[in-house]
N, C-alpha and C positions, 0 to 999 in steps of 0.2 A: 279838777274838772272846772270847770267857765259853767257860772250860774247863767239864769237869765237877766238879762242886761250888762252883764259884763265882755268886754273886747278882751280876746285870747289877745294874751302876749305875746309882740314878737319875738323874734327869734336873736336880734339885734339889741335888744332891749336888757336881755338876758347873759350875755357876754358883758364881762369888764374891759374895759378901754386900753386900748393896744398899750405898751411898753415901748418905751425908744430903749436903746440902749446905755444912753446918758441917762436915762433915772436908775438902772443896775447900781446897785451896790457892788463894786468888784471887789474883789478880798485877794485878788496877785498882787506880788510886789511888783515894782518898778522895772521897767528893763533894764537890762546890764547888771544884775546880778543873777551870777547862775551859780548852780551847785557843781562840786567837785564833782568828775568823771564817777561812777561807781567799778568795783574789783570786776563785774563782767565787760562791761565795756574795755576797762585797761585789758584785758587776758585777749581780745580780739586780736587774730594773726593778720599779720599786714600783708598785703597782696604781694606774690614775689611777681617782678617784670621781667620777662624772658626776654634775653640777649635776641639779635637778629638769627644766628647759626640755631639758638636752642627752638626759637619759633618755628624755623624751619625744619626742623628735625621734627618737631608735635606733628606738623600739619602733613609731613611725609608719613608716620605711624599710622596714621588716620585720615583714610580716604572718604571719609563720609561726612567728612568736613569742607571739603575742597569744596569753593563755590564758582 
């Protein structure tokens, strides 16, 4: 509570002074070193790319595709 005589503080007064982020203490290393792939990443199936005849073959199965 603000007695008498005392000025309510503001609001400005009461915040801490912004941060840049040049005074962060950062705790990552360096770029260009990264960690090995992990076993889910390796297991990930690689996209198969369908020949010109097999694309055409998809898109004739499926008429709700045709644009």
């Amino acid at each position: 509570m603000v007695g008498q005589g005392e000025a309510p503080l503001r609001e400005c007064e009461m915040k801490p002074p912004p941060k840049r982020l040049s005074d962060l203490k950062g705790g990552s290393k360096p770029p260009g070193t990264f960690a090995p792939p992990t076993p889910k990443v390796s297991r990930q199936k690689k996209a198969k790319v369908l020949t010109a005849a097999e694309r055409a073959a998809f898109l004739a199965s499926r008429p709700d595709l045709k644009g």
